[in-house]
C-alpha positions as CSV (number, residue, x, y, z in Angstrom):
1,X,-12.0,24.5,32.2
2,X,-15.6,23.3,31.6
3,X,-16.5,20.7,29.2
4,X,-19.5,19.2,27.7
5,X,-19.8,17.4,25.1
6,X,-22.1,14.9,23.5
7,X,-20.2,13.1,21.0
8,X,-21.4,9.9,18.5
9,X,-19.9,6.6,18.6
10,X,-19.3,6.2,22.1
11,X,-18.4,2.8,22.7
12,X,-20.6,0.6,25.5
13,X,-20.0,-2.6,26.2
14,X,-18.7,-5.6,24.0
15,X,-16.2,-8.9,24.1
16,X,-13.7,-8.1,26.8
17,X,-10.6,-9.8,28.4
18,X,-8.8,-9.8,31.7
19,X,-5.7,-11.5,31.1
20,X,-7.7,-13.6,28.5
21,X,-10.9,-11.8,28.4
22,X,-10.8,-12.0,24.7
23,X,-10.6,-15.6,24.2
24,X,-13.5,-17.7,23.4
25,X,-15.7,-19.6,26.1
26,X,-14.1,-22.4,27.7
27,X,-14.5,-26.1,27.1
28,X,-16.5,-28.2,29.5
29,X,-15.6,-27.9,33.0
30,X,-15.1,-31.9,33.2
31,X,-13.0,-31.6,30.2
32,X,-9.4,-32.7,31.7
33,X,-5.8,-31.7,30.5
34,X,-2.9,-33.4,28.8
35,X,-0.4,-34.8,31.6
36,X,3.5,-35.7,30.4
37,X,2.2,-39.0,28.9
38,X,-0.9,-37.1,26.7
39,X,-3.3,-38.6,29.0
40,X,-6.4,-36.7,29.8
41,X,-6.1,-35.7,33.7
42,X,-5.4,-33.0,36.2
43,X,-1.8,-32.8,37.5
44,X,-2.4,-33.4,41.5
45,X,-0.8,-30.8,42.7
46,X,-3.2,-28.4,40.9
47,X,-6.0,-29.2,42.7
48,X,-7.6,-26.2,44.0
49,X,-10.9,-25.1,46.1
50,X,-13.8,-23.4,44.2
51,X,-13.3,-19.9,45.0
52,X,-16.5,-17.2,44.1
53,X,-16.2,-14.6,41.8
54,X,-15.2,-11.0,42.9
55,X,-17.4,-8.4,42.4
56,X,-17.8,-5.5,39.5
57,X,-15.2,-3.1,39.5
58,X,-17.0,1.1,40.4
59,X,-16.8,3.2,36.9
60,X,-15.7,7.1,37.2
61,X,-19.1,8.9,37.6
62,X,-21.2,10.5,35.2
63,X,-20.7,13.3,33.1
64,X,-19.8,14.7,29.4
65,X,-16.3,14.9,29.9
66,X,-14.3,13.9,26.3
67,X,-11.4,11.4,26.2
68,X,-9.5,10.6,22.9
69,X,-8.1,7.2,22.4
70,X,-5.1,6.2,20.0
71,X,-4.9,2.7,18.4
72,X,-2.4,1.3,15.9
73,X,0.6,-0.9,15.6
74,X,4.2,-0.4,17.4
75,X,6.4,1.6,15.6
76,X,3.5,3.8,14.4
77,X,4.2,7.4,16.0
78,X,1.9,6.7,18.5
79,X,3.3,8.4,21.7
80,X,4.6,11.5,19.5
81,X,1.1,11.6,18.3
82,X,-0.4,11.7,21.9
83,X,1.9,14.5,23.2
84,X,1.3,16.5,19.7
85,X,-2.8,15.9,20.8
86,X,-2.2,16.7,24.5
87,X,-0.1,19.8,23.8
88,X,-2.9,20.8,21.0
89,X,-6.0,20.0,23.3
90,X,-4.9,20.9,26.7
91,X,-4.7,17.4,27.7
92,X,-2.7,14.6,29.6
93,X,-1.5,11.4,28.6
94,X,-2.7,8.1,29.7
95,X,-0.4,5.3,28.6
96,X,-2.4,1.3,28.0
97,X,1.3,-0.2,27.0
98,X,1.5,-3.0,29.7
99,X,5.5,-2.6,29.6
100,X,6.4,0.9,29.9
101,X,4.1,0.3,33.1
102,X,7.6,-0.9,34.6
103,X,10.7,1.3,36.4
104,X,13.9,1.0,34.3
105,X,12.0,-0.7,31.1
106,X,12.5,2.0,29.0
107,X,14.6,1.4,25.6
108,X,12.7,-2.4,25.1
109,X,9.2,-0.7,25.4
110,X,9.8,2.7,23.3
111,X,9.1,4.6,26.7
112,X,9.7,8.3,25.8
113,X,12.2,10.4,27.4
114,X,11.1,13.2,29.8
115,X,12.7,15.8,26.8
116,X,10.4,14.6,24.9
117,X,7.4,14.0,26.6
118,X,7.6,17.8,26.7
119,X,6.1,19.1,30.1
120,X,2.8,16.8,29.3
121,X,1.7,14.6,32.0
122,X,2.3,11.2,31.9
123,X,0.4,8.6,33.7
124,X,0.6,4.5,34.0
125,X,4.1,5.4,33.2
126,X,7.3,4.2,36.0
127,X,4.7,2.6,38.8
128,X,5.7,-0.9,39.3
129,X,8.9,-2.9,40.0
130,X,9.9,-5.1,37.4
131,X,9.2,-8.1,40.0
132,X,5.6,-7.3,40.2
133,X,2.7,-8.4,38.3
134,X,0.7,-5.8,36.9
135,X,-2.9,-7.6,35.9
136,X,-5.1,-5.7,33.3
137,X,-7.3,-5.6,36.8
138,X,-4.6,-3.5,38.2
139,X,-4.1,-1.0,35.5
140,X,-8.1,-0.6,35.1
141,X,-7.9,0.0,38.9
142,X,-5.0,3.1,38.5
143,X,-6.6,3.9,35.2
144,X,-9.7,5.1,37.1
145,X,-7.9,6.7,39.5
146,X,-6.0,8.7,36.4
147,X,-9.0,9.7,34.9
148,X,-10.8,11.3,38.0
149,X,-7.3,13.2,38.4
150,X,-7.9,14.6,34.7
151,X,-11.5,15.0,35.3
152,X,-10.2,17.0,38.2
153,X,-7.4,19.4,36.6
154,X,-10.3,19.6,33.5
155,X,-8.1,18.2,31.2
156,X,-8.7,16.0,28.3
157,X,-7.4,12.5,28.4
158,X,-5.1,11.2,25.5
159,X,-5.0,7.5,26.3
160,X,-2.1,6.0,23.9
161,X,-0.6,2.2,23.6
162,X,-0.1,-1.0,22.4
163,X,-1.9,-3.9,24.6
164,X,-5.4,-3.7,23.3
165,X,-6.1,-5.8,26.4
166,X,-5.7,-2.9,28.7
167,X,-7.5,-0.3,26.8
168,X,-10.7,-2.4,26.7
169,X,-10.6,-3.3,30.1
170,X,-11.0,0.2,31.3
171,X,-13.4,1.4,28.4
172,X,-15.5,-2.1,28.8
173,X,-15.0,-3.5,31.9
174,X,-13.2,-7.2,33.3
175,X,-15.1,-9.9,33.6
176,X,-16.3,-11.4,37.0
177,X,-13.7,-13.4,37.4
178,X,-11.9,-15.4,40.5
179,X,-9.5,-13.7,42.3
180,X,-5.5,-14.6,41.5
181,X,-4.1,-17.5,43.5
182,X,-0.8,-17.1,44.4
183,X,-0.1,-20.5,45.9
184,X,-1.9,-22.1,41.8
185,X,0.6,-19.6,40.0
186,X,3.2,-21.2,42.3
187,X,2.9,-24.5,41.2
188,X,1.7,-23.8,37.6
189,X,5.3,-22.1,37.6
190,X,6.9,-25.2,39.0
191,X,5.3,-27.1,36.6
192,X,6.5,-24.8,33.7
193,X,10.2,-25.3,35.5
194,X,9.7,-28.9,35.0
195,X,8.2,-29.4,31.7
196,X,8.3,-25.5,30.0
197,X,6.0,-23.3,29.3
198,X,4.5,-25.3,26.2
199,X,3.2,-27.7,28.3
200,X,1.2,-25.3,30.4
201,X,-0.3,-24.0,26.6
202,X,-0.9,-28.0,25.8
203,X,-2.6,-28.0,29.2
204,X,-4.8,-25.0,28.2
205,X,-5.3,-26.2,24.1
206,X,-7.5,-29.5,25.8
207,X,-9.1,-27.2,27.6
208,X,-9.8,-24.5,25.6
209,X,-9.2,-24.4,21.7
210,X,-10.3,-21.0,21.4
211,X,-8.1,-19.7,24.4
212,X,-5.1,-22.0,23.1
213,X,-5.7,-20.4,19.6
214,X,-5.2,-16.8,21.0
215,X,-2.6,-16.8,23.4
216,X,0.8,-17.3,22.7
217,X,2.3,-19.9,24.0
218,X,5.3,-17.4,25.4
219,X,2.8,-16.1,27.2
220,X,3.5,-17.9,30.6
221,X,0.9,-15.1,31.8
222,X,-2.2,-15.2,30.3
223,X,-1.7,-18.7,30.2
224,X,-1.8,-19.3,33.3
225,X,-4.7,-17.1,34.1
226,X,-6.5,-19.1,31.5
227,X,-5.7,-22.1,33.5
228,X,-6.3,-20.2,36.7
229,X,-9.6,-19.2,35.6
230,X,-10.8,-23.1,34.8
231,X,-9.1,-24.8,38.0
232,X,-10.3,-22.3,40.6
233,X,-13.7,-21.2,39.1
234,X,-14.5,-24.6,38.1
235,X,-16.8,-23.1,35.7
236,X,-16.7,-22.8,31.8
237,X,-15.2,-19.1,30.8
238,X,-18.4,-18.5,29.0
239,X,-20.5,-18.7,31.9
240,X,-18.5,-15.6,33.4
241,X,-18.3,-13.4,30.5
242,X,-22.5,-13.5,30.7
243,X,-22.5,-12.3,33.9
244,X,-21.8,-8.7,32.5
245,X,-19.2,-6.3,33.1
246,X,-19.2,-2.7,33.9
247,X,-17.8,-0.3,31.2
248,X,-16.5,3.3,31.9
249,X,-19.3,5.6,32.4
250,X,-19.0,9.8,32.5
251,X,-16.7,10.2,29.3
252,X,-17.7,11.0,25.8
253,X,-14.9,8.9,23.5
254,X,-13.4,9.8,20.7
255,X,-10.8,7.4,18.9
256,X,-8.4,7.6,16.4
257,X,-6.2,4.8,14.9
258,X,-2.9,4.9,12.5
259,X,-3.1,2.4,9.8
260,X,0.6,3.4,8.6
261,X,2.2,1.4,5.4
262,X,3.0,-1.9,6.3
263,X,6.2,-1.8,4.2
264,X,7.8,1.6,5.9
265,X,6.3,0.2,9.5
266,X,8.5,-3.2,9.0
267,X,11.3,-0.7,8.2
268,X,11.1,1.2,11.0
269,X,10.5,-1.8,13.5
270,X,13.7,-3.3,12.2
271,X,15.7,-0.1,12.5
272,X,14.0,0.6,16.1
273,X,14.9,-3.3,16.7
274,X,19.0,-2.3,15.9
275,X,18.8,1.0,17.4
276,X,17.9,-0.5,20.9
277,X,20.8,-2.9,20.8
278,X,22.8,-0.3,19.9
279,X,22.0,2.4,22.4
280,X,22.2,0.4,25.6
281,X,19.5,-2.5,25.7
282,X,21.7,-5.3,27.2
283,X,22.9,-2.4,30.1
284,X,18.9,-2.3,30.2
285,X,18.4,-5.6,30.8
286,X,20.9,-6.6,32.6
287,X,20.4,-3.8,35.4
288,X,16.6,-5.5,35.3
289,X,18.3,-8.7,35.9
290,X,20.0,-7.7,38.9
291,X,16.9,-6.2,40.5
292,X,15.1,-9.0,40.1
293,X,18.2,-11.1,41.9
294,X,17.9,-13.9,39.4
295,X,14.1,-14.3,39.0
296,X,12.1,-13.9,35.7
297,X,9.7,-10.7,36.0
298,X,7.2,-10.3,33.6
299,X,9.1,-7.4,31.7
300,X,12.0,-10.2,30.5
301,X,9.1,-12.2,28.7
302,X,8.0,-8.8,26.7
303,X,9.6,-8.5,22.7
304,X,13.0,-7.4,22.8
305,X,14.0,-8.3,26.8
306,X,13.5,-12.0,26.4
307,X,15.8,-11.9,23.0
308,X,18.3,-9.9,25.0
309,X,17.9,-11.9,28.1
310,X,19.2,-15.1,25.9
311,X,21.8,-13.0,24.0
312,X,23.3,-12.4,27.8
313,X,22.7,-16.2,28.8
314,X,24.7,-17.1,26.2
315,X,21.9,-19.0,24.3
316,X,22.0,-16.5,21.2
317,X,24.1,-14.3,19.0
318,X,23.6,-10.7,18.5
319,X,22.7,-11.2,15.3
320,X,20.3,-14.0,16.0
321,X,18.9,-11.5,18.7
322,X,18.3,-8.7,16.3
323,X,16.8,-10.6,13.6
324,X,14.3,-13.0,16.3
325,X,13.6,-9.1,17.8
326,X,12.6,-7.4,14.5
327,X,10.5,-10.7,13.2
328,X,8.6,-10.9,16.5
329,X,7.8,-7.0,16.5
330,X,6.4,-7.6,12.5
331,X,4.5,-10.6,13.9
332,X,3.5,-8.6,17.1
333,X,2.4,-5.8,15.1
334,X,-0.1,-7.5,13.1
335,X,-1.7,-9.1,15.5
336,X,-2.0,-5.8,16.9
337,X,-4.0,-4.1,14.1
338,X,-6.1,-7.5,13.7
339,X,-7.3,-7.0,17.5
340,X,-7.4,-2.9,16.8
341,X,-9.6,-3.1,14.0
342,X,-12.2,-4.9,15.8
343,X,-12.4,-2.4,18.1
344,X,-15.5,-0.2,17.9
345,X,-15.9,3.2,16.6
346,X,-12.4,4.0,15.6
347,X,-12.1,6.9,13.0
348,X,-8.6,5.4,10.7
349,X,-6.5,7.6,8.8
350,X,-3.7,6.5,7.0
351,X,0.1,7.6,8.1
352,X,2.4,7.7,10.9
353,X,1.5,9.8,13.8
354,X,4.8,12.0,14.0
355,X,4.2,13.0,10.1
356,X,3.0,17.3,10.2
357,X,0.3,16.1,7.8
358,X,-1.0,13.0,9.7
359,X,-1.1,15.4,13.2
360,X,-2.9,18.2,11.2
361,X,-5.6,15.6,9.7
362,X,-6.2,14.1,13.2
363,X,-6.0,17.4,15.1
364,X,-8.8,19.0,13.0
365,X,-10.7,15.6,13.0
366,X,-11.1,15.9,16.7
367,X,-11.4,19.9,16.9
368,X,-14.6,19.7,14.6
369,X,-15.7,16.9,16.9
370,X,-15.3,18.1,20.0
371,X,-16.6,21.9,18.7
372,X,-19.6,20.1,16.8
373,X,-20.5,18.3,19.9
374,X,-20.1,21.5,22.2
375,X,-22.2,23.3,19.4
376,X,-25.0,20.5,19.7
């Protein structure tokens, strides 16, 4: 199957993150942190050598080849959506959700069955161990890989998810950042055992109000990257990001975003929110648990395993679960369209993607596209 395609609106490069890539530019680098006491200084035993930068990450080669992207809010049809488009297109499936990533995460991240993926190719799908850490460098790594492999078989890639983070990381690029330190994350973890994870997000805030502002302070990860960033660097974030990154190159883009009723989305999120409970999350999590032999992987912190997680520990109801599940999804899901709609070049049309109409509207969108641009 030969392709080419010249197609408008293809995104270059813009604002990116990697980990934190989107947050704003770093405070001074002399600016110190909060210790227990509120006092402006360093904990000692995060003291760290300078490390230098790593090096651009290689883009997939040149060419015309079209890729369609999917954008919108959890609970939106999404994934039903991209295997509709794949089916419809003759294409495959690239999945940007950071926790269906993950082996046995499969009811908490809306992960669809193999029924109903339908014979479609799935990739970035079942390729890590819970235990592992799975960067947004990582999946822009395998991401490329993906792509050749569907430049290869000439099929047209449907990339679909929910962690904006990812998706511009491979169509944009990461910033030229310094490598992870394991022994930092060590005792940045230590020092989250001792004091919680708040602190570490009190520790960023003097830091860096913008990055403070954006990440949550649950997220233990991109926290500490933010503070991995500043301690090991020893640079302000904004210098980095002006270095320049190197965007995906050889693909024409087309993308498409669901901008679904807010009212009949918070419906279905709380009924998906019961429906996992109900059909075997705590077996989920638990069995996660137990693979990670007591440890806390990165999958137990995502919506929906962290409230089961404390509904197994004891420290919550089932109620309490369900409710603190379907108000963080709502909450999650918002910030989810605010970073969406920023994003360049997005053609929105209003719906679900598993309604007939929605699939026809978005089908013929793209046809017209792609045959326009074949035409030109």
């Amino acid at each position: 199957m030969k392709i080419a395609v010249q197609l408008q609106g293809i995104s270059g490069p813009t604002g990116t993150d990697s980990s934190l890539t989107s947050h704003g530019a770093l405070a001074s680098p002399t600016a110190g942190f909060l210790d227990s006491s509120g006092a402006n200084s360093v904990p000692s035993d995060l003291s760290v050598s300078p490390a230098p930068v790593v090096g651009p990450l290689t883009a997939v080669g040149s060419g015309n080849h079209p890729l369609v992207v999917i954008v919108g809010p959890t609970a939106a049809g999404k994934s039903a959506l991209a295997v509709r488009l794949a089916t419809a297109l003759g294409g495959e499936v690239l999945n940007f959700d950071s926790v269906q990533a993950y082996r046995g995460c499969d009811l908490g991240s809306g992960k669809l069955s193999l029924a109903e993926r339908r014979g479609v190719p799935h990739h970035l799908i079942d390729i890590v161990e819970p235990g592992a850490t799975f960067t947004a460098g990582d999946f822009r790594r395998e991401g490329l890989r993906a792509l050749e492999t569907m430049r290869r078989h000439g099929s047209i890639p449907i990339l679909v998810g929910g962690s904006g983070l990812y998706l511009r990381s491979l169509l944009v690029g990461l910033f030229e950042g310094p490598p992870r330190s394991e022994d930092l994350r060590r005792r940045l973890r230590e020092v989250a055992g001792r004091r919680g994870g708040e602190f570490l997000h009190r520790m960023l805030r003097r830091k860096d109000v913008a990055a403070a502002a954006r990440i949550h302070f649950r997220d233990t990860q991109k926290v500490m990257r933010a503070l991995e960033v500043c301690l090991v660097a020893r640079r302000p974030f904004s210098d980095l990001l002006r270095l320049g990154r190197q965007g995906l190159a050889g693909f024409c883009i087309l993308k498409v975003g669901l901008n679904p009723p807010r009212a009949e989305l918070y419906r279905r999120i709380d009924a998906r929110a019961e429906q996992m409970y109900a059909g075997g999350l705590m077996d989920e999590v638990r069995s996660v648990m137990t693979r990670l032999g007591g440890a806390n992987g990165p999958p137990l912190e995502a919506l929906g395993y962290r409230q089961a997680r404390s509904l197994i520990e004891g420290r919550m109801t089932l109620a309490e679960a369900v409710c603190d599940t379907q108000k963080a999804t709502r909450q999650y899901a918002k910030r989810q369209m605010t970073w969406f709609r920023k994003e360049p070049d997005v053609r929105w049309f209003e719906g679900f993607g598993d309604d007939p109409g929605v699939e026809r509207q978005i089908l013929d969108f793209l046809k017209s596209a792609l045959g326009a641009s074949s035409a030109a």
